[in-house]
C-alpha positions in Angstrom: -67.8 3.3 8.8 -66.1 6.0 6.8 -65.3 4.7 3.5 -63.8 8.4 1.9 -60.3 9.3 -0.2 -57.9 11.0 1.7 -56.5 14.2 1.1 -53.8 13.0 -0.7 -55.6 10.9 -2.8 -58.1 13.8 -3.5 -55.2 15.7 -4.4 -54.2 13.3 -7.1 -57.6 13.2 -8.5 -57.2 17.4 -9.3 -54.3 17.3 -10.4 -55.5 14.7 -12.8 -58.3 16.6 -14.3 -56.7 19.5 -14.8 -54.0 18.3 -16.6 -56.5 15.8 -18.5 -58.3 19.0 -19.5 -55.6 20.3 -21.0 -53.8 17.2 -22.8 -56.9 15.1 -23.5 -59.3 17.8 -25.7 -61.9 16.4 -27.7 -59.3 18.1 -30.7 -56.4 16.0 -29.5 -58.1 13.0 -29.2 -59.8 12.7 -33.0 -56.3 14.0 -34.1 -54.5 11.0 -32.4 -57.5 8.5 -33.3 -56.4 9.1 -37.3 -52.6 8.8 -36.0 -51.1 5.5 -36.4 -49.3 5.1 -32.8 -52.6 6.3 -31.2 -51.1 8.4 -28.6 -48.8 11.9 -27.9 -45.0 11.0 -26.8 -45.1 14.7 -25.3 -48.0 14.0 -23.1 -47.0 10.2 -22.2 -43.7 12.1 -21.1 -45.3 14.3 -19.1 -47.7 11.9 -17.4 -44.6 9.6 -16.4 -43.2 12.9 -14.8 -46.1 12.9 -12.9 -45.3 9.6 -12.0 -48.5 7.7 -13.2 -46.8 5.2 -15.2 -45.1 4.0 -11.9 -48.1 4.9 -9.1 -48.9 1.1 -8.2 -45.2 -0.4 -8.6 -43.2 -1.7 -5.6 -40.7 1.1 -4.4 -37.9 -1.3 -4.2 -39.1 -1.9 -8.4 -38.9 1.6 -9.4 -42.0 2.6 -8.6 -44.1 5.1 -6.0 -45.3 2.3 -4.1 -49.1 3.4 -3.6 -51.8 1.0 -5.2 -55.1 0.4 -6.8 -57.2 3.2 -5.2 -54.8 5.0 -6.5 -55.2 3.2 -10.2 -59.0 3.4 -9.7 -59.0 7.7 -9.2 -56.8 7.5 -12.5 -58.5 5.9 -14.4 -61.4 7.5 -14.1 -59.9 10.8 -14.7 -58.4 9.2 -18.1 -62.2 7.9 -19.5 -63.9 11.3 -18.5 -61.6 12.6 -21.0 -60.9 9.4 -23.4 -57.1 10.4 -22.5 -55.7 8.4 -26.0 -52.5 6.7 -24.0 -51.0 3.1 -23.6 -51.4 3.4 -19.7 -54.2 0.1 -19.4 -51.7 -1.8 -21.3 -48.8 -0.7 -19.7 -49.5 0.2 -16.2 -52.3 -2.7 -15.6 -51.7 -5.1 -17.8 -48.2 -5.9 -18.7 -46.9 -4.3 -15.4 -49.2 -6.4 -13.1 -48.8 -9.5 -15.3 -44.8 -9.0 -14.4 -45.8 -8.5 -10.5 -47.9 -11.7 -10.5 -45.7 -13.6 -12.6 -42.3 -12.7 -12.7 -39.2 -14.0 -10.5 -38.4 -10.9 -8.0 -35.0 -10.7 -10.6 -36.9 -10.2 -13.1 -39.3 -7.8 -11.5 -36.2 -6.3 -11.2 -35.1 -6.2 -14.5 -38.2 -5.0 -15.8 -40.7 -2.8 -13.9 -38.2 0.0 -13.6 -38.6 1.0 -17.3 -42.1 0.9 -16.9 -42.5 2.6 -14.1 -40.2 5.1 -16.0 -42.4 5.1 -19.1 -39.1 4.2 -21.2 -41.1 0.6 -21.3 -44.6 0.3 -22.9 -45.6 -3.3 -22.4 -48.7 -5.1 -23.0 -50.2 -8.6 -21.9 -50.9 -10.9 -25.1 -53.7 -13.4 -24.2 -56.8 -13.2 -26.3 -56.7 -15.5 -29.6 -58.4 -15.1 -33.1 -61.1 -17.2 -31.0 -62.3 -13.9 -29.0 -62.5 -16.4 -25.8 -61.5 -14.7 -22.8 -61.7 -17.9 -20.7 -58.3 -19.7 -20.5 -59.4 -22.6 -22.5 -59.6 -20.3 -25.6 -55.3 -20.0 -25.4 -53.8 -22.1 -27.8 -51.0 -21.0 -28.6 -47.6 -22.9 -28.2 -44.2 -22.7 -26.2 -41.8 -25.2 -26.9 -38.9 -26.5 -24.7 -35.2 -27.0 -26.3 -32.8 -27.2 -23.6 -33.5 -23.6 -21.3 -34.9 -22.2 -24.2 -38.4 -21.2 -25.6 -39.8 -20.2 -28.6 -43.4 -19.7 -29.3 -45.6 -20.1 -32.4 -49.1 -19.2 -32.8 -51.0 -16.1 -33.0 -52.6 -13.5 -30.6 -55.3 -10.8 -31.0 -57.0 -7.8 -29.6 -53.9 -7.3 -28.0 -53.7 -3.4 -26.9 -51.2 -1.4 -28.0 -49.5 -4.2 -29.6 -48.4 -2.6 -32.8 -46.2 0.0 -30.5 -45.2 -2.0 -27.4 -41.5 -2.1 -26.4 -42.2 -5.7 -24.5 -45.0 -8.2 -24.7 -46.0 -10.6 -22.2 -47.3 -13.5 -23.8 -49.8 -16.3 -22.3 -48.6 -19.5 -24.1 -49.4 -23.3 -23.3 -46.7 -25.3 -22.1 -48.9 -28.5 -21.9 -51.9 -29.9 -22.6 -53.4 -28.4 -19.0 -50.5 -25.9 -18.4 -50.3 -22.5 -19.3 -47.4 -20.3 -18.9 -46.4 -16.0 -19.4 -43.6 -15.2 -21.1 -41.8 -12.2 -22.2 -41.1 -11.4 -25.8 -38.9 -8.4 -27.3 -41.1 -7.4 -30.0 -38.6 -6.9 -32.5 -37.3 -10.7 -31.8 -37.4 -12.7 -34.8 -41.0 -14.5 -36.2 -42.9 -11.9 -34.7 -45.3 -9.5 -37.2 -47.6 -6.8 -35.9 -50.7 -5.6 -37.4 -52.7 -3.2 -36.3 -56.5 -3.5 -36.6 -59.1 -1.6 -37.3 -61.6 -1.4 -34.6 -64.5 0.4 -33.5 -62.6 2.3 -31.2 -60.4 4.1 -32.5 -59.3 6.1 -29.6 -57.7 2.7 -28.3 -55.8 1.0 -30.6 -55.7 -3.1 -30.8 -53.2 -5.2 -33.0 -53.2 -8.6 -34.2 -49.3 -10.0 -33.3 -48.2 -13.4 -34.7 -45.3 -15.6 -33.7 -43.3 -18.3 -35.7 -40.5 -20.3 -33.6 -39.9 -16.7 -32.0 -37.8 -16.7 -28.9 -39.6 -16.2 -25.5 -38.2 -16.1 -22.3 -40.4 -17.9 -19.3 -41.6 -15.4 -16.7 -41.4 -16.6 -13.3 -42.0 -20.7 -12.9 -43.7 -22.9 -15.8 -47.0 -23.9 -15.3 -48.1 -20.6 -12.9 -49.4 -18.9 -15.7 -52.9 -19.8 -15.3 -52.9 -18.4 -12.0 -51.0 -15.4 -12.4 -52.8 -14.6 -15.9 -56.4 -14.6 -13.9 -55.5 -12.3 -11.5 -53.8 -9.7 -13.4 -57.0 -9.7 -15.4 -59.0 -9.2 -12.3 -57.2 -6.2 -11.3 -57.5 -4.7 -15.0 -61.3 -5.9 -15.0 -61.4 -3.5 -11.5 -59.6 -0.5 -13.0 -61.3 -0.8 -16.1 -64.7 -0.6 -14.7 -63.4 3.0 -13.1 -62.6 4.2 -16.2 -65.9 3.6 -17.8 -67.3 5.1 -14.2 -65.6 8.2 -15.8 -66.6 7.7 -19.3 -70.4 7.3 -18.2 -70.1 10.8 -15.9 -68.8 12.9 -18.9 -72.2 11.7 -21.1 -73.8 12.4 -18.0 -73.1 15.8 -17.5 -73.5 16.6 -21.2 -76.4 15.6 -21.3 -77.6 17.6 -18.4 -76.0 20.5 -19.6 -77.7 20.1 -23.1 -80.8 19.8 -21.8 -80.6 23.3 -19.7 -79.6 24.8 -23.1 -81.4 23.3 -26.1 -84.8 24.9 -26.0 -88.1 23.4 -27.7 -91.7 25.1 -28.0 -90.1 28.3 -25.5 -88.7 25.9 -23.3 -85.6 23.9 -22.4 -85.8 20.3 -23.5 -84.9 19.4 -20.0 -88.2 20.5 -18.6 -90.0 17.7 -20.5 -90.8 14.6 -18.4 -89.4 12.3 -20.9 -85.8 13.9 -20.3 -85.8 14.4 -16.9 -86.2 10.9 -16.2 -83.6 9.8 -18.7 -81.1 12.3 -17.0 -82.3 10.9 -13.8 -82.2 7.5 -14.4 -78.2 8.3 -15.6 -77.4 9.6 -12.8 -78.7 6.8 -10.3 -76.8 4.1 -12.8 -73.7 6.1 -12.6 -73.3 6.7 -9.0 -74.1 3.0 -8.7 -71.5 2.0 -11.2 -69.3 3.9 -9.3 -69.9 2.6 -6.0 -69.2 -0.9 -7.5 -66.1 0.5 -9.4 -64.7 2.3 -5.9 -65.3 -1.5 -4.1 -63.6 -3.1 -6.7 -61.3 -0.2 -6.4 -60.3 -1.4 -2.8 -60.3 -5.2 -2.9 -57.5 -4.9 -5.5 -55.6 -2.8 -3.2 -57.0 -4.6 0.3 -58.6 -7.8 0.1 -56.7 -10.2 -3.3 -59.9 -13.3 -2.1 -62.5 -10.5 -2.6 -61.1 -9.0 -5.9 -62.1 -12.0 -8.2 -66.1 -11.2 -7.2 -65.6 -7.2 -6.8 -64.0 -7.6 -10.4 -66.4 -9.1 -12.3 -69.4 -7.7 -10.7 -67.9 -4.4 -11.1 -67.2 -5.2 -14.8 -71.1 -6.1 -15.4 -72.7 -3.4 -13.9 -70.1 -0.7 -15.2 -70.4 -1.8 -19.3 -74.4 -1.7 -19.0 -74.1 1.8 -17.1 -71.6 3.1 -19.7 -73.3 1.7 -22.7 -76.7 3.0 -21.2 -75.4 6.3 -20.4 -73.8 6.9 -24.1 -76.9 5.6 -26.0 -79.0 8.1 -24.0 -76.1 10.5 -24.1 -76.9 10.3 -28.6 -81.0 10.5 -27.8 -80.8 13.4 -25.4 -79.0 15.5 -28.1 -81.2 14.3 -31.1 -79.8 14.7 -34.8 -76.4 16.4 -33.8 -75.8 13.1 -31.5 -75.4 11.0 -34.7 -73.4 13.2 -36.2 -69.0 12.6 -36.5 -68.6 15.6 -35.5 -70.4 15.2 -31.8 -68.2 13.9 -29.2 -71.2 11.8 -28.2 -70.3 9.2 -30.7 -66.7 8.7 -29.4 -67.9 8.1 -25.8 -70.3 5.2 -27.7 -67.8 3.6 -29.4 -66.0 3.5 -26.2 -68.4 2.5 -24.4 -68.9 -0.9 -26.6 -65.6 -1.6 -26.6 -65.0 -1.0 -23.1 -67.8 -3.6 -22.4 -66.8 -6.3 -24.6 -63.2 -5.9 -23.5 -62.1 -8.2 -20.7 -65.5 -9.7 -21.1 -69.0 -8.3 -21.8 -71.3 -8.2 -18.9 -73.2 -11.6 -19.8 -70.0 -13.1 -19.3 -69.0 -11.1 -16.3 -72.6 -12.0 -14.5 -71.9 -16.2 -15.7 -68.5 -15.5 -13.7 -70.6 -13.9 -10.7 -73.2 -17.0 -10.6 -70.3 -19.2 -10.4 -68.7 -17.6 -7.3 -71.5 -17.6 -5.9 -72.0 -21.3 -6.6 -75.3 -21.0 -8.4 
């Protein structure tokens, strides 16, 4: 069995870095963490040029037509680097939530600006609650006539306070939940931008009062469509923390070579070596899950929900693991702000409580598994 990129795709993951290397410094990125917007319009330019925003849509919807492996090589790239952009929110969330959701008119309609980059959407779902399950959506569309308007509020929503479109999960019924698309500058709708431990990823709090909504695809398919567009984020999200966990990783190997203690380098010491080694077996078995996910997005849609969520767990403890040891490894300069080491922490927590931490991602696991 050979289970290996292509050439192509290798291609992609170079031309990633380097430009990553160059856009994504560790300058650029606390410069845009104290910007309010978060990210660089130059730079989100010149990665839809590249055609990143569009990668995984549909040709006949604007798009390159490749998929998730594709996703998966990006987004790792993007958390080696933190790249400070609207491309989870955009490119996996609102864009898939459209694919699963939407009417093929409306697919139409509204993947070509996002495969563009003209577009920054975002997928609305999580509630003051902090529930990821389903049952924590309250909020509420109401019918008059072919029209909908929505009151309620949403949370943690990424990117919210600059999206150009919001999908929006809403209950249509007591048991029904629907998506719905919402022009952010539609009336009843406020946007606040929170602050959050991660500032390198910005999250809003959005509220809606009688504000009109339009239904995407058929009422009642929400539920459905919602779950697996959070599967495939839960997959590409994993990737990117894959990334994340490599860059402490290699920092941390390379501070050891250098930082020398009683005429030494720290790295010599028993006590480092085996957290360096340890990293390293959790990361290239975070990736492994991260890469399978990775594929059953792309190839196998009945795998994915497993893949996801397994992927999910075992990628926030590596991250978090890697990050912590990451600060320890570089003693009193880790704890400093002006280390990177404490950006690729905060990340790292909020990359593992995002989607769901991996408690809730192993409860998911059990269940599949019908235990």
């Amino acid at each position: 069995m050979t289970f290996a990129f292509s050439e192509e795709q290798q291609e992609l993951r170079s031309t990633a870095a380097r430009f990553l290397e160059e856009k994504s410094s560790s300058e650029t990125v606390r410069e845009l963490m104290e910007s309010d917007t978060g990210f660089d319009e130059a730079t989100w330019k010149q990665l839809t040029d590249l055609g990143w925003t569009g990668m995984a849509i549909p040709e006949e919807y604007g798009g390159l037509g490749f998929g998730f492996v594709e996703l998966t090589i990006l987004m790792e790239e993007m958390g080696r680097k933190l790249l400070p952009a609207p491309f989870l929110s955009s490119v996996i969330l609102g864009a898939n939530a459209i694919l699963n959701a939407g009417t093929d008119a409306q697919r139409k309609e509204l993947l070509p600006g996002i495969a563009e980059g003209t577009t920054r959407a975002t997928l609305a779902f999580v509630e003051p609650s902090g529930k990821w399950e389903l049952e924590g959506i309250q909020l509420q569309a109401t019918e008059s006539g072919s029209n909908w308007t929505l009151t309620g509020e949403k949370s943690y929503v990424l990117d919210g306070h600059t999206a150009t479109l919001l999908v929006v999960a809403a209950r249509t019924g007591p048991d029904e939940i629907s998506l719905f698309t919402v022009d952010p500058d539609a009336s009843g709708v406020t946007r606040t931008r929170l602050e959050t431990l991660d500032m390198t990823r910005k999250q809003a709090k959005i509220g809606f009062d009688s504000t009109p909504a339009t239904l995407l695809g058929e009422r009642g398919a929400g539920a459905e469509a919602l779950t697996r567009t959070l599967d495939q984020a839960a997959a590409v999200l994993s990737a990117e923390m894959v990334g994340g966990a490599q860059a402490c990783l290699d920092a941390s190997t390379s501070y050891a070579k250098e930082r020398y203690q009683f005429g030494r380098p720290i790295g010599s010491f028993q006590a480092i070596k085996h957290k360096c080694a340890n990293m390293l077996m959790e990361v290239e078995m975070a990736r492994s899950a991260a890469y399978y996910a990775g594929w059953a997005a792309a190839e196998d849609p009945e795998e994915l929900s497993l893949a996801a969520s397994l992927a999910k767990a075992y990628c926030s403890d590596a991250y978090f693991h890697a990050a912590a040891e990451n600060i320890q490894i570089h003693g009193g300069i880790g704890f400093t702000w002006e280390h990177d080491a404490h950006l690729y922490f905060r990340r790292a927590k909020s990359s593992e409580i995002y989607l769901g931490d991996a408690t809730y991602h192993r409860e998911l696991v059990a269940q599949k598994l019908g235990v």
